[in-house]
C-alpha positions as CSV (number, residue, x, y, z in Angstrom):
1,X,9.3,-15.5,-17.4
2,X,6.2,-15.4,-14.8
3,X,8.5,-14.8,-12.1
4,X,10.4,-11.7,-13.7
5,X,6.5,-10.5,-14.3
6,X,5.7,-10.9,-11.5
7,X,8.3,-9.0,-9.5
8,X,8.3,-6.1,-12.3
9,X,4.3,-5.8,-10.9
10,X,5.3,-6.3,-7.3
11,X,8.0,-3.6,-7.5
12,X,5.8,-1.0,-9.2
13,X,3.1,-2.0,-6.5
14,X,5.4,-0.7,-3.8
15,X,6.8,2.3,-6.0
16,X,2.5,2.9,-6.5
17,X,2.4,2.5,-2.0
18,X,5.1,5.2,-1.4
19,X,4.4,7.6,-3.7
20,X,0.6,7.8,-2.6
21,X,1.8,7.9,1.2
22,X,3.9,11.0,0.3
23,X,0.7,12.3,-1.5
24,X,-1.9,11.5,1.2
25,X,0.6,12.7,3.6
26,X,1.4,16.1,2.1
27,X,-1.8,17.0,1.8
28,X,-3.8,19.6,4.6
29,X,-6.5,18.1,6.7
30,X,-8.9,20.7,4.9
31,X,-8.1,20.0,1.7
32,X,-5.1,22.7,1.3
33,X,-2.9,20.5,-0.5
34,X,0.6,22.1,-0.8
35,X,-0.4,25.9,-0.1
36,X,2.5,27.1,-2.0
37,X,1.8,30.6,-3.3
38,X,1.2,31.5,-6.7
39,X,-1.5,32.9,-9.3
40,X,-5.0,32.4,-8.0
41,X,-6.0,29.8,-10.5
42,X,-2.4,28.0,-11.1
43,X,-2.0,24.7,-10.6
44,X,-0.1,25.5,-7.0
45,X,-2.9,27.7,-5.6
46,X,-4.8,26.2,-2.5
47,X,-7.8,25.1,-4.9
48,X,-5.3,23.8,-7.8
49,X,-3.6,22.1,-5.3
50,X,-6.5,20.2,-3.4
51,X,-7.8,19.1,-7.0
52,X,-4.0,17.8,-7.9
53,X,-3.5,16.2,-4.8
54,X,-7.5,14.8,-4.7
55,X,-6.8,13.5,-8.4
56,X,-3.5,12.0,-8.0
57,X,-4.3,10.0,-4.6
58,X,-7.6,8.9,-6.4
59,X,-5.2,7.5,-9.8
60,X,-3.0,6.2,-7.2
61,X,-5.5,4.2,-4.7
62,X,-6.9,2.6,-8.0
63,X,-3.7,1.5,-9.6
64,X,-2.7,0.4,-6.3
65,X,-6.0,-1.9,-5.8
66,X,-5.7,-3.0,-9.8
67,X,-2.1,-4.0,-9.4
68,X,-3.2,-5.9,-6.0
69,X,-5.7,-7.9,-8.4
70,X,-3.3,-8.2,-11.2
71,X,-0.9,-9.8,-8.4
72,X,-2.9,-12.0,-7.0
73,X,-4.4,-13.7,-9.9
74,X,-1.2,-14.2,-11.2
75,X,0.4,-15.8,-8.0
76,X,-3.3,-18.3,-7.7
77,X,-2.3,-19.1,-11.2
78,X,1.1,-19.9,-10.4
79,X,0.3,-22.4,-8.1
80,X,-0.3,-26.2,-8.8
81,X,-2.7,-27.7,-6.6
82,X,-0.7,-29.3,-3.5
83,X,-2.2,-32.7,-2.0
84,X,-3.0,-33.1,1.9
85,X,-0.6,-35.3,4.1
86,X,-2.9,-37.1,5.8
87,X,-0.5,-39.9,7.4
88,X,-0.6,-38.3,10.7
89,X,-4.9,-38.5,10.9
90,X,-6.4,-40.3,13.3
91,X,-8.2,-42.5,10.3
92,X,-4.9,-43.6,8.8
93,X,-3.9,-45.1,12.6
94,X,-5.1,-48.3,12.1
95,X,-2.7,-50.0,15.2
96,X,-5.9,-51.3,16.6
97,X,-5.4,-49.4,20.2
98,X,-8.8,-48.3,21.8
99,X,-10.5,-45.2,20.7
100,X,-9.9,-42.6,23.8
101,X,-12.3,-39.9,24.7
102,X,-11.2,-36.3,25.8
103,X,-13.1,-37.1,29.0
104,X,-11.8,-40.7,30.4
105,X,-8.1,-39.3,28.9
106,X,-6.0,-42.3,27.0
107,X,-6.4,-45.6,27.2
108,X,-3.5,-47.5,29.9
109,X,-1.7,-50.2,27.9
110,X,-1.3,-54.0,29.3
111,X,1.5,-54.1,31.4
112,X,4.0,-56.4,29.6
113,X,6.0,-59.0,31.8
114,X,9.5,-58.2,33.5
115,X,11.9,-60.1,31.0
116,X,9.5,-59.2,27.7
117,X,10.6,-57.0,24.6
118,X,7.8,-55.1,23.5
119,X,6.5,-55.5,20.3
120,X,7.7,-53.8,16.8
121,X,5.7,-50.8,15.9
122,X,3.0,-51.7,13.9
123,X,2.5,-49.2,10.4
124,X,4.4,-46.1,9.3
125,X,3.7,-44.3,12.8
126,X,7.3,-42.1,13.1
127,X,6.5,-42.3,16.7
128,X,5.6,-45.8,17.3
129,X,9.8,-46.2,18.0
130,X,9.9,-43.9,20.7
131,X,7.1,-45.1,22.7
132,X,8.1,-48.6,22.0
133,X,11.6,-47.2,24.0
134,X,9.3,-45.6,26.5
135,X,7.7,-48.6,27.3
136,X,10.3,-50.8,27.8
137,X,11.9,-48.4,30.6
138,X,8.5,-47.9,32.1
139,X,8.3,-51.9,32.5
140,X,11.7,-52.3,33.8
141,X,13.2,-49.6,35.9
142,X,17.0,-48.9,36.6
143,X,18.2,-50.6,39.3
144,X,19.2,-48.5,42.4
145,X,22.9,-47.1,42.9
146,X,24.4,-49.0,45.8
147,X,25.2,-46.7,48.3
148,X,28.5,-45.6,49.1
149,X,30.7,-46.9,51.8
150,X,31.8,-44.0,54.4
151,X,35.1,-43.7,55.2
């Protein structure tokens, strides 16, 4: 129900925008509105004009700043309050590696043995896998392609 209220308003909010474009945008620079002929004090004059088109983009601009309100407060009501994922803050780390500083850059880890596995990731860090795999090439490189025999 919220939801077909609320795009009834947001439709109507941009049916309020183009309609007071075309207004804003027919009107003279000095206030001539239309400047279609007609009896002196009609409604199409040059004066009855200006006042129309003053008075319609002043209705317009304020239905288009109420229905602004209107949408917003419904779409803050809408909303349920949404909880911060804080698994990937520095204070949830708790893997007991060093503290670094932005100015000595990241701590170098202990250079495990030649034959060693490294250890299983410690907590929920997604990433612990990946350096744990980054490691273990780093410790143990590939061994050199033989070279091949010339014919």
């Amino acid at each position: 129900m919220m939801s077909n209220l609320f795009t009834f308003i947001l439709v109507l909010q941009a049916l309020v925008a183009a309609v007071m474009i075309g207004v804003i945008l027919m009107q003279k620079s000095e206030g001539g509105g239309l400047g279609v002929g007609g009896s002196p004090a009609g409604l199409l004059s040059a004066r009855g004009a200006a006042d129309f088109m003053t008075r319609a983009t002043t209705i317009l601009a304020t239905a288009f700043v109420a229905l602004s309100i209107l949408l917003a407060a419904m779409a803050s009501v809408g909303r349920s309050g949404s909880t911060i994922d804080t698994s990937l803050s520095k204070a949830a780390q708790t893997s007991g590696a060093a503290p670094t500083s932005s100015l000595t850059g990241p701590a170098q880890p202990a250079q495990a043995p030649a034959g060693a596995t490294p250890a299983a990731p410690a907590g929920d860090d997604p990433l612990a896998a990946a350096a744990a795999a980054a490691a273990s090439t780093e410790a143990a490189p590939a061994p050199a392609p033989a070279p091949s025999a010339k014919k």
